[in-house]
C-alpha positions as YAML, in Angstrom:
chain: A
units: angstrom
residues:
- id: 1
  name: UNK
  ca: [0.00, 0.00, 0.00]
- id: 2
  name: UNK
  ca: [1.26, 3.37, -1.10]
- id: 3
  name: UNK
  ca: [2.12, 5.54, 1.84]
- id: 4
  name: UNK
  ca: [2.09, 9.23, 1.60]
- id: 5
  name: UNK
  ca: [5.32, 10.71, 2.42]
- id: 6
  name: UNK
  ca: [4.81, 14.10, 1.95]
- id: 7
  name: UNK
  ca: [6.98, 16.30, 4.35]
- id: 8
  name: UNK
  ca: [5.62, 18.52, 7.06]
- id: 9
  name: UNK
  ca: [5.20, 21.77, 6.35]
- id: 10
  name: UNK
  ca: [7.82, 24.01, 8.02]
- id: 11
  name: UNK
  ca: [7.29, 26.29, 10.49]
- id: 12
  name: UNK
  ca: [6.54, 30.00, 9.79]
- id: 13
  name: UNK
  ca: [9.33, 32.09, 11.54]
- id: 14
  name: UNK
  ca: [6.97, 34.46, 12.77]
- id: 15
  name: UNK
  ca: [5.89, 31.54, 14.95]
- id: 16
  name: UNK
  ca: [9.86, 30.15, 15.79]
- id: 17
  name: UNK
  ca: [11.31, 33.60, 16.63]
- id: 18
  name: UNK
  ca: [10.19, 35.34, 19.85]
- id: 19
  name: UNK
  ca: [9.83, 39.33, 19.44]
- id: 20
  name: UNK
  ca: [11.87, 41.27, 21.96]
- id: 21
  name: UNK
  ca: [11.04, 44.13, 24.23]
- id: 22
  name: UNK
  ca: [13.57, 46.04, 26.24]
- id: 23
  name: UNK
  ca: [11.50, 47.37, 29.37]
- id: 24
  name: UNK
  ca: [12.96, 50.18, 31.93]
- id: 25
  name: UNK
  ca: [11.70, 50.57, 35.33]
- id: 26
  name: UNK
  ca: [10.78, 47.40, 35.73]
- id: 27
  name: UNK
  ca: [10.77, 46.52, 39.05]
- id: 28
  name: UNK
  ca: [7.95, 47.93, 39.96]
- id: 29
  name: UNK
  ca: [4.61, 49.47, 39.04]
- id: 30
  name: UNK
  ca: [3.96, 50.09, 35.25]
- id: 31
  name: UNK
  ca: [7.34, 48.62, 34.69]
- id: 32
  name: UNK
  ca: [7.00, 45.17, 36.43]
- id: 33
  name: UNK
  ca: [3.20, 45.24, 34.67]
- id: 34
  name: UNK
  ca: [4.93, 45.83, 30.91]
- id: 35
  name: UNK
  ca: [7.32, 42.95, 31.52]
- id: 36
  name: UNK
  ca: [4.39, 40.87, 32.73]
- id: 37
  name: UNK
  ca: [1.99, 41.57, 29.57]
- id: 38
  name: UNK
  ca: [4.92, 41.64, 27.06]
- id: 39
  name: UNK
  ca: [6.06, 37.89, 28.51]
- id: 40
  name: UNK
  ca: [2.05, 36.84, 28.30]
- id: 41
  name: UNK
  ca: [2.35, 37.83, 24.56]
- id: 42
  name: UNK
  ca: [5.44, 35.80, 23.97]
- id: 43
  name: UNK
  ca: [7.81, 38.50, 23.79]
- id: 44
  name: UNK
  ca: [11.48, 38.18, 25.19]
- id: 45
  name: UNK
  ca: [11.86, 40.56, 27.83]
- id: 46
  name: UNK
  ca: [14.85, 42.33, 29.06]
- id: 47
  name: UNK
  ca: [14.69, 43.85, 32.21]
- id: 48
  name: UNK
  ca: [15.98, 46.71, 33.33]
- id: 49
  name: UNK
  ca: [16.20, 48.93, 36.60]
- id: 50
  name: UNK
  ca: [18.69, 49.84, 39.86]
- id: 51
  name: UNK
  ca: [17.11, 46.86, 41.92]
- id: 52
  name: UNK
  ca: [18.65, 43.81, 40.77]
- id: 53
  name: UNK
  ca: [16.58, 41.45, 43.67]
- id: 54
  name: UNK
  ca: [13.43, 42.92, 42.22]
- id: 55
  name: UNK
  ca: [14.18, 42.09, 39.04]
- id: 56
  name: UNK
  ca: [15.44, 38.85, 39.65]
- id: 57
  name: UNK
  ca: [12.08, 37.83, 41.90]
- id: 58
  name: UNK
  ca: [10.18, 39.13, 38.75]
- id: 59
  name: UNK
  ca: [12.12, 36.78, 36.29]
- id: 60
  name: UNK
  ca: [11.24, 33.82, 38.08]
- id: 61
  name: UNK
  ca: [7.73, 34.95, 38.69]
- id: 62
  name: UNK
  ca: [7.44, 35.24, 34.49]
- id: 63
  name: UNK
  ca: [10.65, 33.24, 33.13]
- id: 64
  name: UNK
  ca: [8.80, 30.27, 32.64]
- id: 65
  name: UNK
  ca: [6.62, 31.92, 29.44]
- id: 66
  name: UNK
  ca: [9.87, 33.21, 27.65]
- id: 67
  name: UNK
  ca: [12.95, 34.33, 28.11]
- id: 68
  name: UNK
  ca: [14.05, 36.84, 30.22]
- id: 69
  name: UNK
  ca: [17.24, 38.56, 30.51]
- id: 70
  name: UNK
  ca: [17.81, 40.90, 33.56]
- id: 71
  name: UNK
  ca: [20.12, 43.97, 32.95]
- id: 72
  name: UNK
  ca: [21.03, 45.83, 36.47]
- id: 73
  name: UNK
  ca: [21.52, 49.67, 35.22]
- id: 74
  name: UNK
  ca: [20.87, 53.45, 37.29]
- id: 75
  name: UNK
  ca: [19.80, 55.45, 34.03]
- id: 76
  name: UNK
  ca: [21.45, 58.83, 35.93]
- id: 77
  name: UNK
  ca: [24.55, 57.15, 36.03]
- id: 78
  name: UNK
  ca: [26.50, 57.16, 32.96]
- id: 79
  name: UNK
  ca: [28.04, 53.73, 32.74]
- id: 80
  name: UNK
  ca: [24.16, 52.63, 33.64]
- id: 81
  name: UNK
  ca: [23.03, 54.10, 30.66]
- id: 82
  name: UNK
  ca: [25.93, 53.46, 28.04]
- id: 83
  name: UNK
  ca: [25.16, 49.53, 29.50]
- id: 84
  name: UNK
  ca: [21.29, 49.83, 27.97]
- id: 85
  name: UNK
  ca: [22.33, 52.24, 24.95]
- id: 86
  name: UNK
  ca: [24.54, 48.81, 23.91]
- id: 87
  name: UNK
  ca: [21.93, 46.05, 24.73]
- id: 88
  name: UNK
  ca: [19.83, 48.32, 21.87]
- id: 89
  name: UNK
  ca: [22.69, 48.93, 19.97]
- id: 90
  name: UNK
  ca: [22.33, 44.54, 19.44]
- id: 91
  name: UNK
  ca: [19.85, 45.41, 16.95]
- id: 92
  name: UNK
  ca: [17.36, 42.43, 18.51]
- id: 93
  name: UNK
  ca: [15.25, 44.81, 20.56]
- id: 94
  name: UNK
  ca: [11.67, 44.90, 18.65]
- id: 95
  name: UNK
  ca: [10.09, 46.86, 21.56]
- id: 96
  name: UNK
  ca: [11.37, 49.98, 24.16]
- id: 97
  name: UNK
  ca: [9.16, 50.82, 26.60]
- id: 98
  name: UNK
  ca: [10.60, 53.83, 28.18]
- id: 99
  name: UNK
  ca: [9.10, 53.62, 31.40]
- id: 100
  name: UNK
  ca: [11.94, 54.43, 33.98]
- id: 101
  name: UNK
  ca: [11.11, 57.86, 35.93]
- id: 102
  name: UNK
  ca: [10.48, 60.02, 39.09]
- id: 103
  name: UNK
  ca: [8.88, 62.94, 40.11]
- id: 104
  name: UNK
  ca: [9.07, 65.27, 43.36]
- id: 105
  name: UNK
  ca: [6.54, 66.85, 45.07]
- id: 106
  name: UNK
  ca: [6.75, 69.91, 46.96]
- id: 107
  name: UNK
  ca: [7.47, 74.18, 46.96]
- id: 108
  name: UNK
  ca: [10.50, 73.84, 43.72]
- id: 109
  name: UNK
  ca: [12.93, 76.61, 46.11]
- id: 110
  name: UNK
  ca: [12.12, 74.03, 49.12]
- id: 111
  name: UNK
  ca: [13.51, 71.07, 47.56]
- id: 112
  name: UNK
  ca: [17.18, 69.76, 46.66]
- id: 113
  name: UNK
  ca: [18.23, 70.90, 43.43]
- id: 114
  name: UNK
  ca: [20.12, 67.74, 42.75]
- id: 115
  name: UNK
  ca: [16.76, 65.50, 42.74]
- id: 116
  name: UNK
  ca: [15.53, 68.07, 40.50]
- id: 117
  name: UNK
  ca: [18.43, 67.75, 38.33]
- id: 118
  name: UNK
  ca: [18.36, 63.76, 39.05]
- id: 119
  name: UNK
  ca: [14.89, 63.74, 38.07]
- id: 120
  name: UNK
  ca: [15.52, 65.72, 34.84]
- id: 121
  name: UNK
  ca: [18.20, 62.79, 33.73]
- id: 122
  name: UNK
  ca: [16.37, 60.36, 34.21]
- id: 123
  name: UNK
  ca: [12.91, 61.68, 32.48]
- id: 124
  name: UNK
  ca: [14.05, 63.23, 29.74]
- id: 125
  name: UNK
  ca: [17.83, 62.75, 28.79]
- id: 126
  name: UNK
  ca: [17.75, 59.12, 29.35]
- id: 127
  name: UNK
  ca: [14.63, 58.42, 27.38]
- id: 128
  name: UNK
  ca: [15.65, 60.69, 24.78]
- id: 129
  name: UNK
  ca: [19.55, 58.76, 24.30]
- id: 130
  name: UNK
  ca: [17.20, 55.44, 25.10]
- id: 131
  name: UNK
  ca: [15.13, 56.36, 22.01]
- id: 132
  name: UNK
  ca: [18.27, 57.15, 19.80]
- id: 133
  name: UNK
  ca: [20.21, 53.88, 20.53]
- id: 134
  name: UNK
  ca: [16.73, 52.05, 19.24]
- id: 135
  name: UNK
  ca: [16.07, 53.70, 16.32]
- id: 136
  name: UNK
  ca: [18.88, 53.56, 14.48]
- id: 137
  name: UNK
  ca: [18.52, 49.31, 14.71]
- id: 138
  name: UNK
  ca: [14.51, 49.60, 13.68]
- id: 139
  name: UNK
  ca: [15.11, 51.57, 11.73]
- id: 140
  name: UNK
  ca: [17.77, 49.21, 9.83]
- id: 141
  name: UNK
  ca: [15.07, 46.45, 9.95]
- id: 142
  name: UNK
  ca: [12.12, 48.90, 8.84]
- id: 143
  name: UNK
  ca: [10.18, 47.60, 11.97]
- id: 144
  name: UNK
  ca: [10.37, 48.19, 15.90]
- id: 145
  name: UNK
  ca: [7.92, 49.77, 18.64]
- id: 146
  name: UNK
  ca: [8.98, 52.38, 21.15]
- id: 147
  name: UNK
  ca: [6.56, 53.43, 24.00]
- id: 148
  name: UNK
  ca: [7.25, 56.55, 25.86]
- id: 149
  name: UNK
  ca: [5.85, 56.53, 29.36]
- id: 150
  name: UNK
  ca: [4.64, 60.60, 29.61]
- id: 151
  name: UNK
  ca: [1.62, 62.04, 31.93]
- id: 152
  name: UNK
  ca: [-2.05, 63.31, 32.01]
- id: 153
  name: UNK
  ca: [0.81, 66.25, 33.57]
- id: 154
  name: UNK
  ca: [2.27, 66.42, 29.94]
- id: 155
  name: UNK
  ca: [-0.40, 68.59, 29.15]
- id: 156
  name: UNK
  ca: [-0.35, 71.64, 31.46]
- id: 157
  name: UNK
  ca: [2.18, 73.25, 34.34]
- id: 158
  name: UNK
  ca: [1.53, 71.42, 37.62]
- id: 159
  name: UNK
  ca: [2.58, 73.26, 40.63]
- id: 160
  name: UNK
  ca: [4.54, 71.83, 43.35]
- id: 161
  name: UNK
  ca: [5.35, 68.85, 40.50]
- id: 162
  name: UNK
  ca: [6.79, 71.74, 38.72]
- id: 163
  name: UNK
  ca: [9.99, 69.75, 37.19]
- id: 164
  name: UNK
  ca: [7.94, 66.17, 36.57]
- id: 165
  name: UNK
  ca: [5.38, 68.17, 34.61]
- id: 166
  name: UNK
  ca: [7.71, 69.89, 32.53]
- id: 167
  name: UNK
  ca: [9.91, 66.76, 32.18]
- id: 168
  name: UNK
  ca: [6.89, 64.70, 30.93]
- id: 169
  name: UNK
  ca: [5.45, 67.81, 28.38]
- id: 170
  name: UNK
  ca: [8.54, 67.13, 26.78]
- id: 171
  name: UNK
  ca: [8.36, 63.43, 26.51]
- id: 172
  name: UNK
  ca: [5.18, 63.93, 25.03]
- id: 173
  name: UNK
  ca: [6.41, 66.88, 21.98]
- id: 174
  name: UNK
  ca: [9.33, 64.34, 21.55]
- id: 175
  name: UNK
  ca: [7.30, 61.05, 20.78]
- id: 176
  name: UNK
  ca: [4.75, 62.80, 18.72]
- id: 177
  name: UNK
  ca: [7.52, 64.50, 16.56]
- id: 178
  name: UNK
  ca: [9.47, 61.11, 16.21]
- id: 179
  name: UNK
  ca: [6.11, 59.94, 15.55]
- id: 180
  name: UNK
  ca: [5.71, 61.66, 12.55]
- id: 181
  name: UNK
  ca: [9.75, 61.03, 11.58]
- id: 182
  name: UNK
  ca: [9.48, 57.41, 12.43]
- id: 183
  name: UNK
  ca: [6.92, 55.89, 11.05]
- id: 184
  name: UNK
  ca: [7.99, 56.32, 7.16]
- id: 185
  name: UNK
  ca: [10.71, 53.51, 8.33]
- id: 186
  name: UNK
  ca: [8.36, 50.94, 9.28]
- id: 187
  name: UNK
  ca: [8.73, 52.22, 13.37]
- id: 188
  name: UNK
  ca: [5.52, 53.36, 15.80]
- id: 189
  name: UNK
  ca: [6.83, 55.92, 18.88]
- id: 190
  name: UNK
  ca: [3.55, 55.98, 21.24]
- id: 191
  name: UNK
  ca: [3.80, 57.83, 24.02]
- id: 192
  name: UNK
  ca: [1.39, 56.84, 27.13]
- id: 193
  name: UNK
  ca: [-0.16, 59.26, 29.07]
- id: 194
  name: UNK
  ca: [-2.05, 57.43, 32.27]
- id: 195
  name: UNK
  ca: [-3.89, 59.84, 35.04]
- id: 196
  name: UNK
  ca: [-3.81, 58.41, 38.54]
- id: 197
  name: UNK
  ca: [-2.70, 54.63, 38.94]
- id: 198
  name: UNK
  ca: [-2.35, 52.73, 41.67]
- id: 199
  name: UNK
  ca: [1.83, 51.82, 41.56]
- id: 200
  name: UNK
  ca: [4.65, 53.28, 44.06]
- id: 201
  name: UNK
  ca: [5.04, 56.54, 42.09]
- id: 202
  name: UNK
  ca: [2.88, 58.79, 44.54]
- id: 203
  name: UNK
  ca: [4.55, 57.34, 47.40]
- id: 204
  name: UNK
  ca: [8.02, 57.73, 46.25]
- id: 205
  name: UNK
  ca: [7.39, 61.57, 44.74]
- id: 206
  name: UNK
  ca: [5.82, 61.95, 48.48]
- id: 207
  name: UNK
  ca: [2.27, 63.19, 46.90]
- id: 208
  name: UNK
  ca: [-1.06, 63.39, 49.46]
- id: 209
  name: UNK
  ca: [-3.36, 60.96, 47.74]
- id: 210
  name: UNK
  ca: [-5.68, 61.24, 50.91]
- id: 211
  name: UNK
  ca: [-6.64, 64.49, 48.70]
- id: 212
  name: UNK
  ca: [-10.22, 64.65, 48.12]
- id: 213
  name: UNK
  ca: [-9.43, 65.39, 44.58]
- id: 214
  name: UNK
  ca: [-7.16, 62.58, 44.09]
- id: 215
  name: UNK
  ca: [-9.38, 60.42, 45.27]
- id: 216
  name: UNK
  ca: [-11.55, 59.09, 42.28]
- id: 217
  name: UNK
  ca: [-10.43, 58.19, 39.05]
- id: 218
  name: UNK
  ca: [-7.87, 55.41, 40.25]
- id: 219
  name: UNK
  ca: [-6.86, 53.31, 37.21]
- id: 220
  name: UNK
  ca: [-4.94, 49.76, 37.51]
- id: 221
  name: UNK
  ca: [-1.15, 49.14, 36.13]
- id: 222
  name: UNK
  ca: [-3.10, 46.15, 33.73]
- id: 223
  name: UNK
  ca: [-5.76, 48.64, 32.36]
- id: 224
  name: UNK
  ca: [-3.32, 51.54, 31.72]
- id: 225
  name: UNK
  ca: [-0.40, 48.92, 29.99]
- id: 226
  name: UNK
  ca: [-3.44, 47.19, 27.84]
- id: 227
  name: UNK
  ca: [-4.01, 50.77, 26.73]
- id: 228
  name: UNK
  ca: [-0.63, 51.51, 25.65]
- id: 229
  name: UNK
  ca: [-0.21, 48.40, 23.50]
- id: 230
  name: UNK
  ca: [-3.35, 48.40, 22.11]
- id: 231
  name: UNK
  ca: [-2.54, 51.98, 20.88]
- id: 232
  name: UNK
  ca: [1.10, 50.83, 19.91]
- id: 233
  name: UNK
  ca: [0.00, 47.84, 17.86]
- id: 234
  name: UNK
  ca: [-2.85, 50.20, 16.24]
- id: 235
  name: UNK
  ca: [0.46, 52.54, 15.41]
- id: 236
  name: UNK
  ca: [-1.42, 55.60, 17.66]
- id: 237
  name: UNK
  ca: [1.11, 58.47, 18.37]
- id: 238
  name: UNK
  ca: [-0.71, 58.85, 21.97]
- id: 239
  name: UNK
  ca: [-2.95, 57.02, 24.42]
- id: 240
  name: UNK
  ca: [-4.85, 58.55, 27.32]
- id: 241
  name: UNK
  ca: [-6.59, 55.76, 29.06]
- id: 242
  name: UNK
  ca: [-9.59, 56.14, 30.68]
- id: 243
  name: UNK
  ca: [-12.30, 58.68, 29.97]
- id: 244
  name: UNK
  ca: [-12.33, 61.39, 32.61]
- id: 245
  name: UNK
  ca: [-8.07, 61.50, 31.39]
- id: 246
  name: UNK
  ca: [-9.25, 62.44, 28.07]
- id: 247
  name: UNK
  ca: [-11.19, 64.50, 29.02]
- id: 248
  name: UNK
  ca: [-8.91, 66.75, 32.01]
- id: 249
  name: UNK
  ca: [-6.28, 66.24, 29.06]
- id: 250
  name: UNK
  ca: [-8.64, 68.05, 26.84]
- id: 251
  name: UNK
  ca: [-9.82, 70.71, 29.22]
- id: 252
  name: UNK
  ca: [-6.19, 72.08, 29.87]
- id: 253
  name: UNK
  ca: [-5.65, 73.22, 26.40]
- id: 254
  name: UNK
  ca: [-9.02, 75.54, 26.18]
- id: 255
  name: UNK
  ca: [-9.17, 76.20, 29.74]
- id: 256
  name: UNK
  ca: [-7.34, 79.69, 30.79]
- id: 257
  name: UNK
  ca: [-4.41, 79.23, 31.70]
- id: 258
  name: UNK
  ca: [-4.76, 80.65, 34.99]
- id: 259
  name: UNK
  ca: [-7.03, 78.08, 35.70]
- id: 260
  name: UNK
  ca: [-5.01, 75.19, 34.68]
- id: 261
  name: UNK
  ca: [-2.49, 76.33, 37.04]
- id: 262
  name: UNK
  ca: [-4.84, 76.75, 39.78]
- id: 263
  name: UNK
  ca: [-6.51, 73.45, 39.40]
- id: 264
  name: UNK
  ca: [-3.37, 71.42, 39.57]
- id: 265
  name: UNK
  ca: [-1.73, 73.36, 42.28]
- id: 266
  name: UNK
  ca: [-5.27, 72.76, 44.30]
- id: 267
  name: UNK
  ca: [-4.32, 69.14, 44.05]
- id: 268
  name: UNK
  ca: [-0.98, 68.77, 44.49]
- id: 269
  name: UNK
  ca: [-0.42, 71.20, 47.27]
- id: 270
  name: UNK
  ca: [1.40, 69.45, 50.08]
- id: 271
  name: UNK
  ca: [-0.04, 69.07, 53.53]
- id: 272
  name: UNK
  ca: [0.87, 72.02, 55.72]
...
C-alpha cells in the first residue's frame, strides 16, 4: 500500500522567533506590569532597573513563558546608561518601553536641586539617548515599537510637581515629533499618558493621595499597559486611558491658563 510521504510543512518564523522588548523601570509598578503583559504575549523581555533582587524575583515569577534577561543599570549614572544604549545597539530589541522615571513633590525653592536635576536625567535625557540607541537598529530592519511613558501632567504646568510636569510635556512633543519622523521607516513611537494609577510613584514623589481630589479616578497598572499596547499595535502616536483623562487632558488646552495652574496646584499642594 502506497504511503504518503509528503513532508511537514515548516514552520513559519513568525511563529519560531520570539519578538523582543527592552523594558525600563521594571521593578515595579507600570514597569514590572509591561514585563508581565509583554512575557504573556510571547515576547522576550529584558529587564531593566537599579534593583537587581526585584528584578530577579520578577524573572522567576514570568521566566517560565519566555525568556528573560535581567540587565542591572541606574539610568542617571552614565556607565548605567551606556550599559542599555549597547543592549539596543544589538539590533534584537523589537520593543522599548521607556518607562523608567520620578517625580518630586513639593514648593521647587524648598527642595534639593540635585533631585531636581536627578529627576531631569532620568525623564528626559535618558529616554531621549534610550530612544536614539533604538532607532537607528529599527530603523535598519524597517520595523520596531517604542513606547514613551509621559503624563495626564504632559499637558499643562503642575505646581509643586513643577519639574515632573515639565519633564513629561517634553516626553510627550518628543514622541509625537518622532512619531511623525518614524513611522515612514516601518517604526511606531507611542507615548502613554495614564492619570492616577495605583503603583509606588505617589509614594516615592511623596504626593497626598488622601486628597479629596485625588481620590476618584484610580486606574490599575493592567488597564493603563493594555491601553498603551493596544494603541502601539494600532500605530497611535498617543494614548490617554480612561475617559475622565481624556477628558482633564482636553480641558487644559481651552481652559485659561490661569485656571489650569490653579486646578493642579489645588491638588498637588502638600499638607501644611
Amino acid at each position: 500500500m502506497a504511503t504518503d510521504t509528503k513532508p511537514a510543512a515548516k514552520p513559519n518564523a513568525a511563529e519560531t522567533t520570539h519578538k523582543v522588548a527592552l523594558v525600563t523601570g521594571a521593578s515595579s509598578g507600570l514597569g514590572e506590569e509591561f514585563a508581565r503583559q509583554l512575557a504573556r504575549l510571547g515576547y522576550d523581555v529584558v529587564l531593566v532597573a537599579r534593583r537587581k533582587d526585584r528584578l530577579e524575583q520578577l524573572a522567576a515569577e514570568i521566566g517560565d513563558r519566555t525568556k528573560i534577561e535581567v540587565l542591572e543599570a541606574d539610568l542617571t549614572d552614565d556607565a548605567g546608561l551606556a550599559a542599555v544604549q549597547a543592549r539596543l545597539a544589538k539590533g534584537d530589541i523589537d520593543m522599548l518601553v521607556n518607562n523608567a522615571g520620578f517625580g518630586t513633590n513639593g514648593v521647587f525653592a524648598d527642595l534639593p536641586v540635585e533631585r531636581e536635576l536627578e529627576e531631569i536625567d532620568l525623564n528626559v535625557r535618558a529616554l531621549t539617548q534610550l530612544c536614539h540607541a533604538a532607532l537607528g537598529p529599527m530603523r535598519a530592519k524597517r520595523s520596531g515599537t517604542i513606547i514613551n511613558v509621559g503624563s495626564t501632567g504632559s499637558y499643562q504646568p503642575v505646581p509643586y510637581m513643577a519639574t515632573y510636569a515639565a519633564t513629561k510635556a517634553y516626553v510627550l512633543f518628543f514622541s509625537e515629533a518622532l512619531h511623525e519622523e518614524a513611522k515612514a521607516d516601518g517604526v511606531t513611537v507611542t507615548c502613554l499618558c495614564p492619570g492616577y494609577t495605583r503603583t509606588e510613584f505617589h509614594d516615592v514623589a511623596g504626593v497626598n493621595t488622601s486628597s479629596r481630589m485625588l481620590g476618584r479616578g484610580w486606574a490599575t497598572a493592567e488597564s493603563v499597559v493594555k491601553a498603551a499596547l493596544k494603541a502601539a499595535k494600532s500605530g497611535s502616536a498617543i494614548a490617554v486611558p480612561g475617559t475622565m483623562n481624556k477628558v482633564s487632558a482636553n480641558l487644559g488646552r481651552i481652559s485659561p491658563r490661569f485656571m489650569v495652574r490653579k486646578v493642579a496646584g489645588s491638588m498637588f499642594k502638600p499638607k501644611a
